[in-house]
N, C-alpha and C positions, 0 to 999 in steps of 0.2 A: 617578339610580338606574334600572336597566333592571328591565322587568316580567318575572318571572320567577316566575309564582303556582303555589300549588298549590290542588287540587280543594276547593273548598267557600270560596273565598277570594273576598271583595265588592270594588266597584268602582263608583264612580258617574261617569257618563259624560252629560256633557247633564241633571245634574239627576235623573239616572234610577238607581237599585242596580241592579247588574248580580251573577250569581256565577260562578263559573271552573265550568265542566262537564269530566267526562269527555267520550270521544269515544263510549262507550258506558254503559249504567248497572254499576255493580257494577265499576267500573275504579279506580285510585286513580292513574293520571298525567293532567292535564291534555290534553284536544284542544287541540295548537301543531303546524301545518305550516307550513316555512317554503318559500316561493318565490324566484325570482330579486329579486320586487322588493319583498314583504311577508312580514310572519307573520301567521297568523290565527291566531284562537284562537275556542272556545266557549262560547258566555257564555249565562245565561237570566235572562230579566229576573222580579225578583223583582215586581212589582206585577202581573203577568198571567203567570207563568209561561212564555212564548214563549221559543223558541230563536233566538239572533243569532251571526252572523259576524261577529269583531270583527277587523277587518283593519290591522293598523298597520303605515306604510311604511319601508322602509328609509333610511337617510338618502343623500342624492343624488336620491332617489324621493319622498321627503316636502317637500309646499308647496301654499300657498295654489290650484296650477292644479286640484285636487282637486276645490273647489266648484265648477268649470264640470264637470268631469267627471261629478261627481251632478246639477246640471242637469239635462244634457244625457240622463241613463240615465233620467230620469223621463219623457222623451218615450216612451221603450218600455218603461214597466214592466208595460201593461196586458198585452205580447205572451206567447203559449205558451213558454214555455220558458226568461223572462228574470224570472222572481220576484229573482233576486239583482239587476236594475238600482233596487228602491226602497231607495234611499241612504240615513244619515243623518251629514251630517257630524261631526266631532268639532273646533271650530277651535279654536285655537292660545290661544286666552284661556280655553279652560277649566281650572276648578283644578286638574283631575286631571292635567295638563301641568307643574303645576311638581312634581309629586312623579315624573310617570313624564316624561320628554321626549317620545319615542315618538308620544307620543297625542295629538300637536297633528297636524289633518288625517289622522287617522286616521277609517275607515269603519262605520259598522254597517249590517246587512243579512240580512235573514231568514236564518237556517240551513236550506239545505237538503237533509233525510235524505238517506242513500242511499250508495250507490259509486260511487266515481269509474271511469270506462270504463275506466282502467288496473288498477284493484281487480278491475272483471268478468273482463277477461281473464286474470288471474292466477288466477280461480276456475278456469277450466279447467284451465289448467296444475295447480291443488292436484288437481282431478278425477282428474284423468290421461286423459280422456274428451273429443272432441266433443261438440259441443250439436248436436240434429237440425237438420234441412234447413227445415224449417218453422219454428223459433224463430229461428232465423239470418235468415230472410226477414223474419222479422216484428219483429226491435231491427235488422233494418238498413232496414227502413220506416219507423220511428220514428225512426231517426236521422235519416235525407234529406229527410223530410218538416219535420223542426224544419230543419237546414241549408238546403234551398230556402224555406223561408218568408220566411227571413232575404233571403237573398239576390234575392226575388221584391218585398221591399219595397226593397230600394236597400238594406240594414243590411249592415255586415262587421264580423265580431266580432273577425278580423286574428289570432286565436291558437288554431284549435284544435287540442285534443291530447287524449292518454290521461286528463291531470290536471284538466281543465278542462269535461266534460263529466259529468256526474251524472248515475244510472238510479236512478229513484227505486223504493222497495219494491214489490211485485203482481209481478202471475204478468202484467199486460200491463204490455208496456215502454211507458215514460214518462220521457224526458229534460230534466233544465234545464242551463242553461250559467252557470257562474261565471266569474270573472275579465273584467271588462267593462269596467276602464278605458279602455284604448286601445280600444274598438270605436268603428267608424264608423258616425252617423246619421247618414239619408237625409235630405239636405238642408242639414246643418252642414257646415263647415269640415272638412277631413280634418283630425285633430288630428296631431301631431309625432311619428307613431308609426313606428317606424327596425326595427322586429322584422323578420325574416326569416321568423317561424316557430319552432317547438319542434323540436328536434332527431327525425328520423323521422315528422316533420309538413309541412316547407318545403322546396319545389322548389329545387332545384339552379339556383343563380343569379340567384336573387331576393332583392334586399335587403328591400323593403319590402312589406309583405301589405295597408297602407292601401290599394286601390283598389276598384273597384267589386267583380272577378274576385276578392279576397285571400281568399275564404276556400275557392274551388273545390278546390285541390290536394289540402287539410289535409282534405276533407270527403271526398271521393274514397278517402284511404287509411283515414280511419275506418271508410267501405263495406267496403272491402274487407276488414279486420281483421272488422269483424262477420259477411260471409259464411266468413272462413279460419275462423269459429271452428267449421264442420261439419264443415272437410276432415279427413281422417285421422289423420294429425299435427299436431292444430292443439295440442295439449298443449306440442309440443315450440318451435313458432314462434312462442306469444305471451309475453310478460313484463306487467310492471308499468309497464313506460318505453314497451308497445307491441309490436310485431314488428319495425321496422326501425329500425336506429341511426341512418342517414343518409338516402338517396335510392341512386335508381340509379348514382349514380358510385363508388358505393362495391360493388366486387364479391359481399361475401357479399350484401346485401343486392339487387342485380340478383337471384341467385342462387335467394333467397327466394322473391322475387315470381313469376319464371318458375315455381317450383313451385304456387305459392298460384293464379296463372291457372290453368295446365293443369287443373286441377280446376275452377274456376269456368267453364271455356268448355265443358267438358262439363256442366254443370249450368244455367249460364245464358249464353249466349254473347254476348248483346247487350251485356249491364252487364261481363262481360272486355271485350268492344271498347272500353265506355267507359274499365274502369280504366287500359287501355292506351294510351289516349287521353292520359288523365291521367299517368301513368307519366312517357310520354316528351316530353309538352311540354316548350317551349322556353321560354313565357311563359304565367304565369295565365289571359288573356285566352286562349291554346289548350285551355286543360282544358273538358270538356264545362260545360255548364249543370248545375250538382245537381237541380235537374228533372227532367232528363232521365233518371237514376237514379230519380227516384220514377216516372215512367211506364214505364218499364220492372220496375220491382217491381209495379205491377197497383196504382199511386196512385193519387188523382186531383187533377189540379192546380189549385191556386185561379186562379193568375194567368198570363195569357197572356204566351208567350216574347217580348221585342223583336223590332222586322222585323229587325233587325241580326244576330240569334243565327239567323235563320232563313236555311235552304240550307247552314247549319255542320255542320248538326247528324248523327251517324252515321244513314248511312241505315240501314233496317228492311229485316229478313227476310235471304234468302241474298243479298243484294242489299249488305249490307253491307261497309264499309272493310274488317273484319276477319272471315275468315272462317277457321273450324274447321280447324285441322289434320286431317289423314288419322289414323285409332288407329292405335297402333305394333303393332311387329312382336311376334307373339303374342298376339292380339285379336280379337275379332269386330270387324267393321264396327259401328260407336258406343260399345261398351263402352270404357272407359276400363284402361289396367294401371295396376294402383297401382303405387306407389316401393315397391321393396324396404324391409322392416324394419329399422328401424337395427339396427346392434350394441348399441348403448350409447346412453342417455340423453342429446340433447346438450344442451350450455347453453342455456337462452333468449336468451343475447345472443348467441349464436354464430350459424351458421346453422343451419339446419333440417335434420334428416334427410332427409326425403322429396326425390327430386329429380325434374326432368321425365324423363319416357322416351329413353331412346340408340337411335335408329335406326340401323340396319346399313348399312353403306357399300354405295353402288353404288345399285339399283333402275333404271339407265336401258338403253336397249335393247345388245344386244351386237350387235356386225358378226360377221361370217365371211368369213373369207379364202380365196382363191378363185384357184388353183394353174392353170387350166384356161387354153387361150390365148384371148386376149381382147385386142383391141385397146386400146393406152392413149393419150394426148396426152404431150410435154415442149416446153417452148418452149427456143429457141435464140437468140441473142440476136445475129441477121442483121441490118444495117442497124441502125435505130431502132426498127422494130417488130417483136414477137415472132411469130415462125411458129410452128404447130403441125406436130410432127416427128412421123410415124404411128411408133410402137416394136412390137412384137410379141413377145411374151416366150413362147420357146419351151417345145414341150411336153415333160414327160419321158421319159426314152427306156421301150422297151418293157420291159426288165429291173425300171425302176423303176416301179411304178404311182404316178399322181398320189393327191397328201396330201390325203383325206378331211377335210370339212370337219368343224369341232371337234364334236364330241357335247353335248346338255346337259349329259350325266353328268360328261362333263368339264370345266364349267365350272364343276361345284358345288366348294364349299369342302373339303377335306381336313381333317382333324384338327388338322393343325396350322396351319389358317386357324380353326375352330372356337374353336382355344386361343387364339389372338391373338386374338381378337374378345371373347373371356370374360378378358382379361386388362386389355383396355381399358373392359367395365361394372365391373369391379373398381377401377381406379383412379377411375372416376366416383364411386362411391360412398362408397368407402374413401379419404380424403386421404390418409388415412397411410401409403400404398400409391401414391398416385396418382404420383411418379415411377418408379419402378421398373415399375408394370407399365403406364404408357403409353408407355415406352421400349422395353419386350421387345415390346411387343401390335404396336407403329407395325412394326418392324423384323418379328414374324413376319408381318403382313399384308404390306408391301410385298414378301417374298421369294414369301409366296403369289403375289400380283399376275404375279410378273415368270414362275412357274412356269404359271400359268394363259395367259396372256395373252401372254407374250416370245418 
C-alpha cells in the first residue's frame, strides 16, 4: 500500500505519533514534494508539537547505506546552516513498514520554515520589481558566507540549487541547506556520489561534484542570481527552476549571463571578474575560492585560504584579470546604458529581454590617401634576393588639380549608413526580426563602407 495521506491523518514512526500537516495553516492538501530521489512530506509530532521532514526514498534509492549517511550528518549538525543534518532513521523492522513499504530507511528531520531560493526568486518575478542594491548585497552575503564556511571546513554539500537552499522568515537573510545525503565530510570517505549537479547549477563537463572544489560552481551562480535580482530586468530572468536552464554551452543562456554581468561590472566589478571566472572554467578546481566572494562583499573570513589557493586568486584593484569595459556609445564615461525595454513580457525560461549594449563598428584610426609624388619601394625578384626598385608616381597634369585629401565630414555616415546600423540594434533586440534586418543592415553598411572608403 503506498502513503498517500491526507491533512490531519496519524502515523507512528519509531514508536512516536506523527500527523500529516499542511504546507501552510488553513490549507486542506497535504505538504508532499517530490525529488529525483525522495518525497517528503510534513509531519508534527504529536507529544511536543515540533515540525519534521519526513523523507521516504524512492525505490533503487531506498537501503540500509542510509544509516551510515545519518552517522555521518551528525558530525555537522552542530554547523550554521545544517539544522536538517540531525537524522532519525526509520529501519526496515519497524511496523509502520509492513502497512506502508516506503518507510523502511526512511528519514526524519527538523522542518525547516521558509522558502526555498527558487520560491524567492519567483517572488520577484510575481513583483514584477527588482530588490534594491543593498538587499541584493546583503542575501548574497548571507548566502557565500554559509557556502564558504562549508567549504573552509573541507565539507561539500555536492548539490546546490534553487530547491535545496532555504531563507528562512525576518527582514535579515538567514539560510539552511536541505538535502544532505550525498554531501561530503571533512575527513570521511567520499561517498558514491555520481551527480553532476542540478540542471543550471553544474559546470559543463563535470561528471561528479564529490571533490573538495564540488560545490564552487553551483555557489558562484547562486551569487550571481542573488545580485541579478537588483538588475532592471531581473523580473523577467528569474523563475522557480532559477535563471539559467543549462551553463554557457547552451546559447540563450551564454546570452543571459552576458546581460546579468554588464550590470554587475558596473556595480561591482571585482565579484563580475570572479563570476566570470566561474562562468568559463574548465574544471571546479578553476572556479574562484567562495571566500573570495565573501571578501569582496565587505566579509570577514574565519579561515585562512590554502598556500595552494594562493598567487590564484583574481588580483585587486585596476590591476585586475578582468577589467571594465569602455561605456557604450551614447554615455557618459561610467554611466552605464540600460537595454532597451522589451516589447512584450518574455518567458522565464526563455531568455531575457535586456541585452548587453551593440557598439558601432569601426572606432580605429583612418589613413588618408596621399595623390602627391612621393617616393615608394617594389621588390623585383633579380637573382635570389629582392632589390628595391625606386617608382615614382607621377603628378597630375595642370588641367587636373591633385585629389584633396578625404574631409571628416566625409567620413561620417550618410543616412543610409545610419539606417543600416539601426537595422542591425533591431535585429539584436527583436529575434523575430533578427534575419531580415541583419541581412539588409550587413549589405547597407558594407555598400556604405565601399562608398566611403573604395
Amino acid at each position: 500500500m503506498s502513503f498517500d495521506p491526507e491533512v490531519g491523518d496519524n502515523v507512528v514512526l519509531n514508536g512516536a505519533g506523527y500527523s500529516v500537516e499542511a504546507r501552510e495553516a488553513g490549507k486542506f492538501r497535504p505538504f508532499q514534494m517530490q525529488g529525483g530521489k525522495a518525497i517528503v512530506f510534513k509531519l508534527k509530532r504529536v507529544s511536543d508539537g515540533t515540525l519534521w521532514a519526513f523523507k521516504t526514498f524512492l525505490h533503487g534509492f531506498r537501503g540500509e547505506h542510509q544509516v551510515a549517511s545519518v552517522r555521518r550528518l551528525q558530525k555537522v549538525a552542530g554547523m550554521a546552516g545544517l539544522k536538517a543534518a540531525s537524522q532519525i532513521i526509520v529501519p526496515a523492522t519497524d511496523p509502520s513498514v509492513t502497512e506502508f513499504p516506503e518507510f523502511a530507511w526512511a528519514v526524519l528531520m527538523p522542518w525547516i520554515e521558509g522558502k526555498t531560493w527558487g520560491e524567492c526568486l519567483n517572488d520577484v518575478v510575481a513583483s514584477g520589481q527588482p530588490i534594491s542594491k543593498d538587499q541584493a548585497l546583503a542575501e548574497t552575503l548571507a548566502l557565500a558566507k554559509l557556502f564558504a564556511e562549508l567549504e573552509d571546513k573541507g565539507h561539500v554539500h555536492c548539490d546546490l540549487s534553487c530547491g535545496n537552499v532555504i531563507r528562512l522568515p525576518g527582514p535579515n537573510p538567514c539560510y539552511e541547506l536541505i538535502d544532505l545525503e550525498d554531501m561530503c565530510i571533512a575527513g570521511d570517505a567520499l561517498p558514491n556520489n555520481t551527480t553532476s549537479g542540478t540542471a543550471g547549477y553544474g559546470l559543463w563537463g563535470v561528471n561528479s561534484t564529490a571533490v573538495p572544489a564540488g560545490d564552487r560552481y553551483a555557489a558562484a551562480i547562486i551569487i550571481l542570481e542573488s545580485l541579478a535580482l537588483a538588475t532592471p530586468y531581473a523580473a523577467t530572468l528569474a523563475s522557480m527552476e532559477g535563471i539559467f536552464n543549462q551553463n554557457r554551452n547552451n546559447p540563450k543562456d551564454e546570452q543571459r549571463f552576458q546581460n546579468i554581468i554588464y550590470h554587475i561590472k558596473n556595480w561591482k566589478p571585482q565579484i563580475a571578474a570572479l563570476l566570470e571566472s566561474a562562468w568559463t572554467a574548465r574544471t571546479l578546481e578553476d572556479c574562484p575560492r567562495i571566500g573570495e566572494f565573501v571578501a569582496e562583499l565587505g566579509g570577514k573570513r574565519n579561515a585562512v585560504r590554502e598556500e595552494t589557493d594562493k598567487g590564484a586568486n583574481i588580483n585587486q584593484g585596476d590591476g585586475g584579470r578582468f577589467k571594465q569595459e569602455p561605456p557604450p556609445i551614447g554615455t557618459k564615461t561610467g554611466t552605464a546604458l540600460p537595454p532597451k525595454p522589451p516589447a512584450h513580457k518574455a518567458s522565464c525560461s526563455g531568455l531575457g529581454t535586456a541585452q548587453p549594449p551593440i557598439t558601432a563598428p569601426g572606432g580605429g584610426a583612418s589613413s588618408t590617401k596621399t595623390t602627391a609624388s612621393t617616393p615608394t619601394t617594389q621588390t623585383s625578384n633579380t637573382g635570389n634576393k629582392p632589390q628595391a626598385v625606386p617608382v615614382t608616381k607621377p603628378s597630375p597634369p595642370a588641367s587636373q588639380p591633385a585629389k584633396k585629401a578625404s574631409s571628416s565630414k566625409d567620413s561620417e555616415l550618410s543616412p543610409l549608413g545610419w539606417a543600416a546600423l539601426f537595422l542591425l540594434v533591431v535585429g539584436w533586440y527583436l529575434p523575430q526580426t533578427r534575419a531580415w534586418a541583419w541581412t539588409v543592415g550587413t549589405l547597407g553598411l558594407v555598400a556604405e563602407f565601399i562608398k566611403l572608403f573604395g
